[in-house]
Structure formats: C-alpha cells, structure tokens
N, CA, C and O atoms as CSV, one atom per row, in Angstrom:
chain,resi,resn,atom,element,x,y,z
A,1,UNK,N,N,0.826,-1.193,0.000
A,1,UNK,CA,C,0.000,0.000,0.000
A,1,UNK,C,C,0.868,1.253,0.000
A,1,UNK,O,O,0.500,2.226,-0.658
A,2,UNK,N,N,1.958,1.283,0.674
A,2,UNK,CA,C,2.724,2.446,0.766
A,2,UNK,C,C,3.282,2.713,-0.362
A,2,UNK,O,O,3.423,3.918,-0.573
A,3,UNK,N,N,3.843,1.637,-1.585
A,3,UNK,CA,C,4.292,1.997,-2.541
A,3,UNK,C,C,3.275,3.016,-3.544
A,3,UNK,O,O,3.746,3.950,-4.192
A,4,UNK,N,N,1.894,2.677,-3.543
A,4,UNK,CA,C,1.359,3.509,-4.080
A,4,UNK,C,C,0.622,4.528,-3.815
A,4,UNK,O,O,-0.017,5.039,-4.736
A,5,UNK,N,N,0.558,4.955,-2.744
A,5,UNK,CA,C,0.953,6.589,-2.078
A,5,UNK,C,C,2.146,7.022,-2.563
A,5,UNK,O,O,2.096,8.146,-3.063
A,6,UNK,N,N,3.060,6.554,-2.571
A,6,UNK,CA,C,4.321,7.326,-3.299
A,6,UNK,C,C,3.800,7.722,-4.648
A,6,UNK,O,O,3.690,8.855,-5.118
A,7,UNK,N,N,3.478,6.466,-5.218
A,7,UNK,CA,C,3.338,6.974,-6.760
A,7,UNK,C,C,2.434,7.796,-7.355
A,7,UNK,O,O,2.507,8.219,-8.508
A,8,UNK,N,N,1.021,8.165,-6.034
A,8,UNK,CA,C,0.054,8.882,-6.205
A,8,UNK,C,C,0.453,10.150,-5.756
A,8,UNK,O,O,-0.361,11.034,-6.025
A,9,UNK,N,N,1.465,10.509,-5.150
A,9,UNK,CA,C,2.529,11.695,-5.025
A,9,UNK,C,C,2.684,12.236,-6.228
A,9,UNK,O,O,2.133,13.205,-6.750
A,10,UNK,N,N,3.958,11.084,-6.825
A,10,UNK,CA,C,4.662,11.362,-8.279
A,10,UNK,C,C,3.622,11.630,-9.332
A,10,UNK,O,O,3.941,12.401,-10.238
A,11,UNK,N,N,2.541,11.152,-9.334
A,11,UNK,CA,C,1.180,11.807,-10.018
A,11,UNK,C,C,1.195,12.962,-9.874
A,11,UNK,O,O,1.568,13.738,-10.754
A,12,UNK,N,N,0.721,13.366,-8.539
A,12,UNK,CA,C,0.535,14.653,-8.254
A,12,UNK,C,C,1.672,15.916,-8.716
A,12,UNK,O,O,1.286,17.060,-8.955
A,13,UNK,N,N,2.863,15.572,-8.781
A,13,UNK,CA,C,4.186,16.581,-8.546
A,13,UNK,C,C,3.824,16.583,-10.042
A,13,UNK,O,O,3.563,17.720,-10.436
A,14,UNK,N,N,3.738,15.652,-10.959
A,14,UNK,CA,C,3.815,15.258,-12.625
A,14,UNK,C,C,2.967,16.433,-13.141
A,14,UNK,O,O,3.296,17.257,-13.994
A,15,UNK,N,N,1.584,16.334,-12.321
A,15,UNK,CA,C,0.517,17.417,-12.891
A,15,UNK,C,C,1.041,18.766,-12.657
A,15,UNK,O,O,0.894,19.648,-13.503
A,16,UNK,N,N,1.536,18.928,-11.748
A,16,UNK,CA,C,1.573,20.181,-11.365
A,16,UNK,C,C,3.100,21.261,-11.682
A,16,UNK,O,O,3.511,22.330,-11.230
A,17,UNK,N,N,3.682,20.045,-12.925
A,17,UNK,CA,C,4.891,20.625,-13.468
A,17,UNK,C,C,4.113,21.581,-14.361
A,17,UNK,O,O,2.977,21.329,-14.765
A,18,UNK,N,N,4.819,22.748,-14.663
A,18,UNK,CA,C,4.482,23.799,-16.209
A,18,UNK,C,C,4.447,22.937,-16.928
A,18,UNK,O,O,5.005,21.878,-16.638
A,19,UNK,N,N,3.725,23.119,-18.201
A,19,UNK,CA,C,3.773,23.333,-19.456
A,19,UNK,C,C,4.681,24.095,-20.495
A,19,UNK,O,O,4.580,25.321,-20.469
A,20,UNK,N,N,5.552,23.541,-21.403
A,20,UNK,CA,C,6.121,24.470,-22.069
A,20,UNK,C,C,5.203,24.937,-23.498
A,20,UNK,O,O,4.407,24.115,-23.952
A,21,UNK,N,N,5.353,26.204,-24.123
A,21,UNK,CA,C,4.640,26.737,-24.939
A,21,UNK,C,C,4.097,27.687,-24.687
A,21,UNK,O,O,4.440,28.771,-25.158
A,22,UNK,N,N,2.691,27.472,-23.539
A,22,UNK,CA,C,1.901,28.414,-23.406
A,22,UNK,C,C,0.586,28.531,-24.196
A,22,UNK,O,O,-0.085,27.636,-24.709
A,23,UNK,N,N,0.369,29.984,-24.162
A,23,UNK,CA,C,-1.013,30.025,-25.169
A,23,UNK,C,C,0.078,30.408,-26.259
A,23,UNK,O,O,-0.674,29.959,-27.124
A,24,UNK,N,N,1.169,30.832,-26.988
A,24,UNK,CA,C,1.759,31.351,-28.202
A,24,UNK,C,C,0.908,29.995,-29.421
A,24,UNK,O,O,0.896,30.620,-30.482
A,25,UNK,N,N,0.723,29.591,-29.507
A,25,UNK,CA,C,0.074,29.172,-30.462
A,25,UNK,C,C,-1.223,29.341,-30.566
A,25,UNK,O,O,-1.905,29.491,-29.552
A,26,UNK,N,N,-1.902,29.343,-32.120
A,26,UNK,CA,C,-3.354,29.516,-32.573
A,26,UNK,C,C,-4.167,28.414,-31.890
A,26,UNK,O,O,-3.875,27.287,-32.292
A,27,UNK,N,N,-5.174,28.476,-30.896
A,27,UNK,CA,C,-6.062,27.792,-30.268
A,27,UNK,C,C,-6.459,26.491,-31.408
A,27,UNK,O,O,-6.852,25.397,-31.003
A,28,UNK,N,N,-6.311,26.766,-32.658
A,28,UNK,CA,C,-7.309,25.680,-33.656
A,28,UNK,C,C,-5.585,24.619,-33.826
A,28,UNK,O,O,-5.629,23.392,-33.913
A,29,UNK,N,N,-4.372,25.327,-33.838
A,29,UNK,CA,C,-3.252,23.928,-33.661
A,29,UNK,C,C,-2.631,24.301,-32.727
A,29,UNK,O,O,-2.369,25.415,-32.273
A,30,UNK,N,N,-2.311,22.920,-32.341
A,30,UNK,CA,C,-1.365,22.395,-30.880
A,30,UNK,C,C,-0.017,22.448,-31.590
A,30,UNK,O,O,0.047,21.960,-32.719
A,31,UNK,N,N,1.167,23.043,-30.988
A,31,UNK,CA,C,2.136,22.778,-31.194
A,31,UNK,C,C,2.813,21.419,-30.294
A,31,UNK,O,O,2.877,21.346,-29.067
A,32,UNK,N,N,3.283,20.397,-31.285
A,32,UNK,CA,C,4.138,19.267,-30.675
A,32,UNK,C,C,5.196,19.098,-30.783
A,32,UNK,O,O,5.729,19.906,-31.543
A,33,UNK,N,N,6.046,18.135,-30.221
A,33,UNK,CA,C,7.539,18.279,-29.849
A,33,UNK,C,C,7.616,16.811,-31.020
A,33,UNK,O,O,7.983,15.743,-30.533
A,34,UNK,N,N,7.332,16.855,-32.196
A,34,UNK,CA,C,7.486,15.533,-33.208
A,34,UNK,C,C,8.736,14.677,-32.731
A,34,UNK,O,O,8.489,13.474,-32.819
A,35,UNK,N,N,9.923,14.939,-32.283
A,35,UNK,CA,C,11.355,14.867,-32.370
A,35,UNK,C,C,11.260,13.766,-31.122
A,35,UNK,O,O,12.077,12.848,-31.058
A,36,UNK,N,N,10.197,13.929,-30.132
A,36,UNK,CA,C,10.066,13.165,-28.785
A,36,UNK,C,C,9.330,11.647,-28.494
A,36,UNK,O,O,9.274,10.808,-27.595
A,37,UNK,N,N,8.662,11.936,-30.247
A,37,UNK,CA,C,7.410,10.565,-30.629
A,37,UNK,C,C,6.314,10.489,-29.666
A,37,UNK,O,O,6.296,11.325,-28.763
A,38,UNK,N,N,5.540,9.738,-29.723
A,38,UNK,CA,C,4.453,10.027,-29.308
A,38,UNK,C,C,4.387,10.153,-27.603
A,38,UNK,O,O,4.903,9.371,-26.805
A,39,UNK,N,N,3.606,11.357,-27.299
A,39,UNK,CA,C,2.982,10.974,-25.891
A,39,UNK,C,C,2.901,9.961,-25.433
A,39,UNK,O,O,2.385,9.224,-26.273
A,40,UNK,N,N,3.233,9.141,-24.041
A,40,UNK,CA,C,2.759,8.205,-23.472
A,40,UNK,C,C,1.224,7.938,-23.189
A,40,UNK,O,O,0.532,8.946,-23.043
A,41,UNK,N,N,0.698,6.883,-23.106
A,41,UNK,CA,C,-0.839,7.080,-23.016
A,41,UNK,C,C,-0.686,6.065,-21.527
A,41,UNK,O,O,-0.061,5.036,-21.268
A,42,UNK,N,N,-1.747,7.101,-20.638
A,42,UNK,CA,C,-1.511,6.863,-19.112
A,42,UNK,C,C,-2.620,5.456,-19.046
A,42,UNK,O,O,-3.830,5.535,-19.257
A,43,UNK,N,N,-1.950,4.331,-18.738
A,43,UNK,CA,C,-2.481,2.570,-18.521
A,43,UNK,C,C,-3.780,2.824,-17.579
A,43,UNK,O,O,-4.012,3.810,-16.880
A,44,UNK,N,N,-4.466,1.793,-17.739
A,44,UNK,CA,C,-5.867,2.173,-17.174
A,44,UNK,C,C,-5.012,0.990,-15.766
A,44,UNK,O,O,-4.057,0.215,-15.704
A,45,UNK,N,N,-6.048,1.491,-14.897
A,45,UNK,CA,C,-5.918,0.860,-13.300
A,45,UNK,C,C,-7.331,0.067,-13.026
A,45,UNK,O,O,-8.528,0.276,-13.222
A,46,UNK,N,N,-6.362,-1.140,-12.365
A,46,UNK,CA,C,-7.561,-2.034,-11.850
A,46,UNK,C,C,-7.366,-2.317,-10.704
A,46,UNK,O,O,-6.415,-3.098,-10.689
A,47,UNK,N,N,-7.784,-2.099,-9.546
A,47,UNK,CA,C,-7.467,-2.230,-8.291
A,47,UNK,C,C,-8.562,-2.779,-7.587
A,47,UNK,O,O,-8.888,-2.469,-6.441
A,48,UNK,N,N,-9.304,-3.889,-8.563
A,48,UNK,CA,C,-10.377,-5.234,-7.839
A,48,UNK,C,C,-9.718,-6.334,-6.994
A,48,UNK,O,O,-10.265,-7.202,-6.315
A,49,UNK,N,N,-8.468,-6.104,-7.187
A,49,UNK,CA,C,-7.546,-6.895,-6.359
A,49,UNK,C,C,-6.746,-6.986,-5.847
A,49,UNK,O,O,-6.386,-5.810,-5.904
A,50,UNK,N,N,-5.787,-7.606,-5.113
A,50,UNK,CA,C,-4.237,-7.302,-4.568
A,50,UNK,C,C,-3.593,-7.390,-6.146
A,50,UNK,O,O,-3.043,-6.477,-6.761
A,51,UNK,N,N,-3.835,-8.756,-6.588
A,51,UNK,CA,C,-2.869,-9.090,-7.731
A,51,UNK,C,C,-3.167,-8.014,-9.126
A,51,UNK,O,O,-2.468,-7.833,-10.123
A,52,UNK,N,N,-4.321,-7.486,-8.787
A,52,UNK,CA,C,-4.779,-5.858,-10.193
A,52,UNK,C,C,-4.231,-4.780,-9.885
A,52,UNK,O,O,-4.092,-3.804,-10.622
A,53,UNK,N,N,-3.736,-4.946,-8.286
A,53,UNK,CA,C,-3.377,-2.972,-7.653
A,53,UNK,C,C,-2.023,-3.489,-7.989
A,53,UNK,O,O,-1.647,-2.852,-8.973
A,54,UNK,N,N,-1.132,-4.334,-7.634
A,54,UNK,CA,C,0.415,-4.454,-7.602
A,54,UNK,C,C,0.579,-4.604,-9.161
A,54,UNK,O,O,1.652,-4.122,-9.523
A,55,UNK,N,N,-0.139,-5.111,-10.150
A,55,UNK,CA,C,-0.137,-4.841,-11.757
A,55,UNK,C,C,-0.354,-3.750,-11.958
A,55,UNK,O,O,0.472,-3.245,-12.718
A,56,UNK,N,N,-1.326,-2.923,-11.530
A,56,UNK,CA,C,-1.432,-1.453,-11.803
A,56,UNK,C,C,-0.082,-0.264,-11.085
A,56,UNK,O,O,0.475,0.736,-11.539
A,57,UNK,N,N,-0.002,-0.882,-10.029
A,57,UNK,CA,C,0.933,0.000,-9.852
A,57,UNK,C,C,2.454,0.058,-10.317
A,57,UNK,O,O,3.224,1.000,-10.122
A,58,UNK,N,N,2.743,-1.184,-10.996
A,58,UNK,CA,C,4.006,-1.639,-12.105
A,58,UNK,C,C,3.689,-0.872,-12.942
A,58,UNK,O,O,4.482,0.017,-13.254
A,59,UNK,N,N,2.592,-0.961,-13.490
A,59,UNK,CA,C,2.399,0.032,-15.026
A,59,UNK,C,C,2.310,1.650,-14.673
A,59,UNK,O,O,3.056,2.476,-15.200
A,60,UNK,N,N,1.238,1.994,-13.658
A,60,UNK,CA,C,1.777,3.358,-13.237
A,60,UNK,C,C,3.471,4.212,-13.232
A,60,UNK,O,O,4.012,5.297,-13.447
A,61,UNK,N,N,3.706,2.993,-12.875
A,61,UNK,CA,C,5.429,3.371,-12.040
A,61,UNK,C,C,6.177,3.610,-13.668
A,61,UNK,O,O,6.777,4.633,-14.000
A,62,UNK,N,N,5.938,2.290,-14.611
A,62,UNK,CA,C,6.247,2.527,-15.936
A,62,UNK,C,C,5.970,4.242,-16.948
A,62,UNK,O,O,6.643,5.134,-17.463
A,63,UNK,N,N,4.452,3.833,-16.730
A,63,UNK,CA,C,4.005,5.126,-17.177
A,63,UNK,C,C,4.805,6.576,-16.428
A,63,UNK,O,O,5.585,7.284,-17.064
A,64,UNK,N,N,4.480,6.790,-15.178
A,64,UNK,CA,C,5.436,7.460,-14.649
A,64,UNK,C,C,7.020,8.021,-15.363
A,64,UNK,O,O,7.490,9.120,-15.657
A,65,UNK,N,N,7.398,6.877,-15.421
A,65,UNK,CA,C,9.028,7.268,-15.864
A,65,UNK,C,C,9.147,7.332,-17.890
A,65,UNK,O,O,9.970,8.009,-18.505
A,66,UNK,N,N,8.233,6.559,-18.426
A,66,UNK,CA,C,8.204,7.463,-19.610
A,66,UNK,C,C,7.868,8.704,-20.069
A,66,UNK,O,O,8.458,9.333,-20.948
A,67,UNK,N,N,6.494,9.180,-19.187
A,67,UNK,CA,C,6.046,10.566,-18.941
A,67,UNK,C,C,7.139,11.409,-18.781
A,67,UNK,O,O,7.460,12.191,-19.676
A,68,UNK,N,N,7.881,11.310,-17.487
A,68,UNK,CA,C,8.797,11.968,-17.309
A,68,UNK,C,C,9.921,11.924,-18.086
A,68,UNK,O,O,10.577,12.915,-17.769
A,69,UNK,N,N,10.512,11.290,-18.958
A,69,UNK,CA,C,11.506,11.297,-19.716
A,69,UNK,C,C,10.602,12.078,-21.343
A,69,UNK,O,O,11.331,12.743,-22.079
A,70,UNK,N,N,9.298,11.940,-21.689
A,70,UNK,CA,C,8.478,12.722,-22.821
A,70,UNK,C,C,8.571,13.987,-22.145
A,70,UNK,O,O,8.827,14.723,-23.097
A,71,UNK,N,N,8.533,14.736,-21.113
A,71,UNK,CA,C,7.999,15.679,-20.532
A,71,UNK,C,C,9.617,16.539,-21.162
A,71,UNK,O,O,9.832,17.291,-22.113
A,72,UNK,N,N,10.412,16.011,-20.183
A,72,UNK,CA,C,11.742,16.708,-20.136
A,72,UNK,C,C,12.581,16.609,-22.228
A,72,UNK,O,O,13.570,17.198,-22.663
A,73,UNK,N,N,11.799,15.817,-22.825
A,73,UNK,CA,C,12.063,16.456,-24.369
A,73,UNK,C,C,11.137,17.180,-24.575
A,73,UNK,O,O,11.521,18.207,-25.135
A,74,UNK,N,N,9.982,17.155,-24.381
A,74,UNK,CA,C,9.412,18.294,-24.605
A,74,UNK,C,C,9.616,19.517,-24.663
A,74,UNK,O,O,9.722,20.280,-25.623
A,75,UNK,N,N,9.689,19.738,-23.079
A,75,UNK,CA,C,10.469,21.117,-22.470
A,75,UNK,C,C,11.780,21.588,-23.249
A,75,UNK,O,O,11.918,22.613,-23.917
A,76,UNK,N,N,12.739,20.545,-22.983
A,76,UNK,CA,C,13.710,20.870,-23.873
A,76,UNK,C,C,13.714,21.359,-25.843
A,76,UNK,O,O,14.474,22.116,-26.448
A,77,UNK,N,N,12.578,20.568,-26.322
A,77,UNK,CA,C,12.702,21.273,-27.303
A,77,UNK,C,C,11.810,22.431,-27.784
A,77,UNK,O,O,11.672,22.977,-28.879
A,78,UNK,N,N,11.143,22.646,-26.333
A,78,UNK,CA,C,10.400,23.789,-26.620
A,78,UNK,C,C,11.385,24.935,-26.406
A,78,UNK,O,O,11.316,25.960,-27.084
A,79,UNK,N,N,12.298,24.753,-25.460
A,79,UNK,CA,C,13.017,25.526,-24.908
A,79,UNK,C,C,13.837,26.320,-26.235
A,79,UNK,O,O,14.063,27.512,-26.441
A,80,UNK,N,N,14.125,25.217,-26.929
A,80,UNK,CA,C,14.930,25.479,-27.987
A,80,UNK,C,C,14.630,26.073,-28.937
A,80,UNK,O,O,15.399,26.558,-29.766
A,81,UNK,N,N,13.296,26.111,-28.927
A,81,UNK,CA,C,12.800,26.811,-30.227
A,81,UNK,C,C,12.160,28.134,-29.748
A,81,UNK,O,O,12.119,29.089,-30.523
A,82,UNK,N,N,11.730,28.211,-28.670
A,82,UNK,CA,C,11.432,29.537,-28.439
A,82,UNK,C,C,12.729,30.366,-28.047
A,82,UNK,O,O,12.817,31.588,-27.934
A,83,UNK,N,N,13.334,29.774,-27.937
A,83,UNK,CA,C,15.210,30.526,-27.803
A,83,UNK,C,C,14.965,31.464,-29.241
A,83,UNK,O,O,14.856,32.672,-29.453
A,84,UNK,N,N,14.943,30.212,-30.114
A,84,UNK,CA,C,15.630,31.031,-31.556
A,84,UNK,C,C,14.761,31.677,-32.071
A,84,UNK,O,O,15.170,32.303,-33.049
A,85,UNK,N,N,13.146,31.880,-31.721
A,85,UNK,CA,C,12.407,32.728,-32.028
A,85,UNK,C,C,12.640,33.583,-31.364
A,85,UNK,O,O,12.656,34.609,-32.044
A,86,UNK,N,N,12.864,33.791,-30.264
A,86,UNK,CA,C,13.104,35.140,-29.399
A,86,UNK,C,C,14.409,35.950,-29.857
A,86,UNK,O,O,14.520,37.172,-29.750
A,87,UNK,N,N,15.564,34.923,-30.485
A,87,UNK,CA,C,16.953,35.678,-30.962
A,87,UNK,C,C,16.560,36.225,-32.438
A,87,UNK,O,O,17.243,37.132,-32.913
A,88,UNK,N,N,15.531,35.718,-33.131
A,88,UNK,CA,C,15.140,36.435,-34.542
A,88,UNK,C,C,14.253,37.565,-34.008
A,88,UNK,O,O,13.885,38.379,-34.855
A,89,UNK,N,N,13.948,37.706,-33.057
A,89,UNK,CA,C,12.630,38.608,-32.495
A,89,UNK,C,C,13.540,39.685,-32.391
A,89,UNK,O,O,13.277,40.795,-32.852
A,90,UNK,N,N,14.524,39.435,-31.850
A,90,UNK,CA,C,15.660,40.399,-31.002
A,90,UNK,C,C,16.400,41.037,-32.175
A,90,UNK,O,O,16.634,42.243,-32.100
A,91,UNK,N,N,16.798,40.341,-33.268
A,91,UNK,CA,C,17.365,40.721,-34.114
A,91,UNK,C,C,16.979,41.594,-35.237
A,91,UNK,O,O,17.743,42.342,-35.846
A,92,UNK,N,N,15.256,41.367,-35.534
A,92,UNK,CA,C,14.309,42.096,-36.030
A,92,UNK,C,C,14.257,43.662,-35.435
A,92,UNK,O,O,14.259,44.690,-36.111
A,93,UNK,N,N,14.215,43.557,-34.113
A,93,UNK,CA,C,14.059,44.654,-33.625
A,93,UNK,C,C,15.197,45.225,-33.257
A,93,UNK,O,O,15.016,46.443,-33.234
A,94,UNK,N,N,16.076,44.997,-33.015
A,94,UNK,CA,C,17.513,45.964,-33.223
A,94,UNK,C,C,17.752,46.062,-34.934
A,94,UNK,O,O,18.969,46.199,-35.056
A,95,UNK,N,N,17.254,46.055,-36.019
A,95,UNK,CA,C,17.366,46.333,-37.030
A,95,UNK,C,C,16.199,47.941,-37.025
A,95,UNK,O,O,16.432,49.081,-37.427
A,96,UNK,N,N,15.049,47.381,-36.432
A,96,UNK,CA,C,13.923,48.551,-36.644
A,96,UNK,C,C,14.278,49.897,-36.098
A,96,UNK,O,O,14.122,51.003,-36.617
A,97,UNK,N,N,15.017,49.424,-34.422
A,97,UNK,CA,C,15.585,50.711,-33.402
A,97,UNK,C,C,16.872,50.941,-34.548
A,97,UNK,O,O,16.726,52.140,-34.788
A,98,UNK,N,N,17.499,50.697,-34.998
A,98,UNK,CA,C,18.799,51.284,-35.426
A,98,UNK,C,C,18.289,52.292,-36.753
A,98,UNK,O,O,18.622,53.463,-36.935
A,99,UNK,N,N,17.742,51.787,-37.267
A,99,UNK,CA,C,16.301,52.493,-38.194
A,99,UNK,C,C,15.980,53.885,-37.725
A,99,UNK,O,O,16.304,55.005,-38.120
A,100,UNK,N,N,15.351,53.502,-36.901
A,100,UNK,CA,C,14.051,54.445,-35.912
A,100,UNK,C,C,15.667,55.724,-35.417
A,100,UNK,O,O,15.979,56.690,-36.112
A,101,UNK,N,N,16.305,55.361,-34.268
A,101,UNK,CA,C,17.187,55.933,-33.835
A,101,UNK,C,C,18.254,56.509,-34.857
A,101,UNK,O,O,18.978,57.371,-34.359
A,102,UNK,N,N,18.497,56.203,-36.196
A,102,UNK,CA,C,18.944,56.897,-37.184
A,102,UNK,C,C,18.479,58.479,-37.819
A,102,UNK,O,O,18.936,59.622,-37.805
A,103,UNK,N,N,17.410,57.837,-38.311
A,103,UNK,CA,C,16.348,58.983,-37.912
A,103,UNK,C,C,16.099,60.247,-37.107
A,103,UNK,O,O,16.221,61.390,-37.548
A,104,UNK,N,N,15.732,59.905,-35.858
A,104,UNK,CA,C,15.589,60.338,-34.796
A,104,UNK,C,C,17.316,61.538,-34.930
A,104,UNK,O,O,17.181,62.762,-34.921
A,105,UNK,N,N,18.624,60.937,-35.030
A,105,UNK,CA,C,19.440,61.377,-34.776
A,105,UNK,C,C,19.803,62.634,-35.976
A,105,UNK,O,O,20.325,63.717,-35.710
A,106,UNK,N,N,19.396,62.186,-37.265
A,106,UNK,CA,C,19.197,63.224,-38.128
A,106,UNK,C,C,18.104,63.999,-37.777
A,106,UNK,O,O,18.417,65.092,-38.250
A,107,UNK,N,N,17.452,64.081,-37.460
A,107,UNK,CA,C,16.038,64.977,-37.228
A,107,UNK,C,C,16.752,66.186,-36.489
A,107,UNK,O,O,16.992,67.341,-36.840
A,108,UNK,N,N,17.005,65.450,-35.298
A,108,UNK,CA,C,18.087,66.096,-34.407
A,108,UNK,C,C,19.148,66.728,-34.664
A,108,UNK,O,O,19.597,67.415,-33.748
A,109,UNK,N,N,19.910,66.703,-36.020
A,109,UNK,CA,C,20.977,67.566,-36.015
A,109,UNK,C,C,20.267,68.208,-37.277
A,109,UNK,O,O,20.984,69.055,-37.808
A,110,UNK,N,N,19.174,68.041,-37.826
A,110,UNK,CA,C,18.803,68.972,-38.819
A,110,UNK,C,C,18.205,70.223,-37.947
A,110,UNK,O,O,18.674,71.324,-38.239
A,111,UNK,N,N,17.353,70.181,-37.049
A,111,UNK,CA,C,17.306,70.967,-35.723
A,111,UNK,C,C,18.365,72.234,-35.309
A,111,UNK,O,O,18.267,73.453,-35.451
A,112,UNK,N,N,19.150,71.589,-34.880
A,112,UNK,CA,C,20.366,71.828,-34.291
A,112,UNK,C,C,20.892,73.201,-35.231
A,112,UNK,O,O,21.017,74.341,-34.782
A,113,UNK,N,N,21.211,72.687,-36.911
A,113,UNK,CA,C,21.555,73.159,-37.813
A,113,UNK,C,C,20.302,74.379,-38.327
A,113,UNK,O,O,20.679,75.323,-39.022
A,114,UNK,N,N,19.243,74.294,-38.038
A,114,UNK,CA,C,18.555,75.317,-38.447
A,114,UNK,C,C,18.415,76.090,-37.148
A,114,UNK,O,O,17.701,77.082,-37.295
A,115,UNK,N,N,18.936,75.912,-35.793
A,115,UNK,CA,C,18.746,76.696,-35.040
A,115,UNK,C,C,20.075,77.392,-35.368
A,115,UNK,O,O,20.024,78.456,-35.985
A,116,UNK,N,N,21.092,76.952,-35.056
A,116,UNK,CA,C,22.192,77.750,-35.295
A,116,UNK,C,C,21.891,78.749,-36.667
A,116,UNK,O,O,22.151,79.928,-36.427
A,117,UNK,N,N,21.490,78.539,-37.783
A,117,UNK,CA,C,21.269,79.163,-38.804
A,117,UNK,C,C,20.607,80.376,-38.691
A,117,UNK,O,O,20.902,81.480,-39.146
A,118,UNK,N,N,19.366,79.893,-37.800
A,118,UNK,CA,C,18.850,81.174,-37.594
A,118,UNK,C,C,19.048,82.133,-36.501
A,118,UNK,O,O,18.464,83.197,-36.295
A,119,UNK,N,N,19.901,81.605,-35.898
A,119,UNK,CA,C,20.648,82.553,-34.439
A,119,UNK,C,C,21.356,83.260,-35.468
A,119,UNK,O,O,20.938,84.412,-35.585
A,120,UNK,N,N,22.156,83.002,-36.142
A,120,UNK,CA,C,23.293,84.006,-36.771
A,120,UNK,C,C,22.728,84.797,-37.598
A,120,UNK,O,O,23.287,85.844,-37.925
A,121,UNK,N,N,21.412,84.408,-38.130
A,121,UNK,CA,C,20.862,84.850,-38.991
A,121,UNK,C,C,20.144,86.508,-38.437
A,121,UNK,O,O,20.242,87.648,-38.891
A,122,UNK,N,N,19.342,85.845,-37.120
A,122,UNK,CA,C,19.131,86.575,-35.937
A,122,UNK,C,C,20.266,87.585,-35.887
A,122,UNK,O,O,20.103,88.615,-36.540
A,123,UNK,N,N,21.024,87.482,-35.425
A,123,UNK,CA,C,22.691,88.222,-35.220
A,123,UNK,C,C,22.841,88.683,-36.013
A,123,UNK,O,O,23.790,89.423,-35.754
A,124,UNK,N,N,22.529,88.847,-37.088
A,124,UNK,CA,C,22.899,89.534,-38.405
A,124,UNK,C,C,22.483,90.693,-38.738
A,124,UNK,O,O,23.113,91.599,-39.284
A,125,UNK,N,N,20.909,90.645,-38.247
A,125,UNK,CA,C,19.767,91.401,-38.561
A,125,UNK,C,C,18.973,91.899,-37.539
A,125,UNK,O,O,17.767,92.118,-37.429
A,126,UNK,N,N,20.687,92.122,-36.255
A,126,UNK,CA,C,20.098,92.827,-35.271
A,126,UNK,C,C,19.365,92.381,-33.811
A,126,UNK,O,O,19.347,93.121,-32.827
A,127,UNK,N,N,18.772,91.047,-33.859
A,127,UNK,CA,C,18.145,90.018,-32.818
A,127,UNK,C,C,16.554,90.154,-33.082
A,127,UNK,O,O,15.721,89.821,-32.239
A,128,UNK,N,N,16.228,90.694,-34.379
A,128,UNK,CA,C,14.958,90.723,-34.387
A,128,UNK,C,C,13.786,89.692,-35.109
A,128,UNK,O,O,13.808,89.164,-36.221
A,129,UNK,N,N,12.782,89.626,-34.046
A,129,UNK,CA,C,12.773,88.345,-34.194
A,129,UNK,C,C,11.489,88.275,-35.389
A,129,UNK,O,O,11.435,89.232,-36.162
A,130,UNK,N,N,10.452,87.150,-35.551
A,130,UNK,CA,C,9.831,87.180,-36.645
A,130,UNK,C,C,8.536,87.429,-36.035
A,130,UNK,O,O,7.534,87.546,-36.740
C-alpha cells in the first residue's frame, strides 16, 4: 500500500509541473515536440484486487518514468525553439531601433543646424525676431 501513495505523489508533482509553450500558439493547432514521438498514453488501473493494484501499480510506475523522460524532451525542445524565435525577435528589432534611432538622430541635427542658422541669422539682422 505504501508503494502507491508514493506513486500517487509522483502523479501529483507530474501534474503540477508547467507546461512548455503556453497560449503562443493559434487555439485551432497544438504545437508538438514531433522529435520526442508520441505521448505516453496513461495505462488504465484495476485495483479489484491485490494481484490488479500491484499490476497497476508496475504500469503506473512505468508510465510514470516514460512521462517523465516525454515531458523533459518536450520542455527541452520547446526551450529550444522559443530561444531562436526570441533571438530572430531580437534581431528584427535591433534592425527597426537602429532604423528608428537613425532617424531620430538626423532629425536632431537637422534641428540643431537650423537653429544655429537662424541665431546668426538673428545676429545679423540685429536680434529681431519674426
């Protein structure tokens, strides 16, 4: 009996790991980790007996440790791919700011250049203004 209180633990801790992904995908497709093969499919339990609970809880314990070895490729190749979307994300947008801030920096010395222009201009013609 005690062995499967443990494993109804390791259930519990299993559920209550994150999810990698998130909502970033379109609700109508699931993104999957193809590379990991299929999900484990969790063994049905029969516990009409001593000799159905100690069979069930072999296959739990099984299920258990494939879950957890699908889980951790998962993660991992989610990990991986939202890496390199986030480094094209990053890279996109230090192209746009270098853009934007180019700009910005000419604006700024065209400024600059018509103030001075018209200070001297000012100075020229006395300080009078328009």
């Amino acid at each position: 009996m005690r062995k499967g209180f443990f494993l109804v633990c390791g259930v519990a801790v299993m559920a209550s790991l994150p999810t990698a992904g998130g909502k970033g995908q379109a609700a109508t497709t699931a993104w999957t980790a193809s590379a990991c093969g299929a999900e484990p499919t969790m063994p049905s339990m029969d516990v009409s007996s001593v000799e159905h609970y100690n069979a069930s809880v072999d296959k739990a314990t099984a299920y258990e440790k494939a879950a957890r070895a699908y889980n951790s490729c998962v993660a991992r190749t989610a990990n991986k791919e939202e890496t390199a979307i986030s480094n094209e994300a990053r890279e996109k947008i230090a192209h746009i700011h270098e853009g934007s801030a180019a700009v910005q920096k000419r604006i700024a010395a065209n400024f600059s250049r018509m103030t001075a222009t018209l200070k001297t201009g000012s100075s020229k013609f006395g300080g009078a203004s328009h």
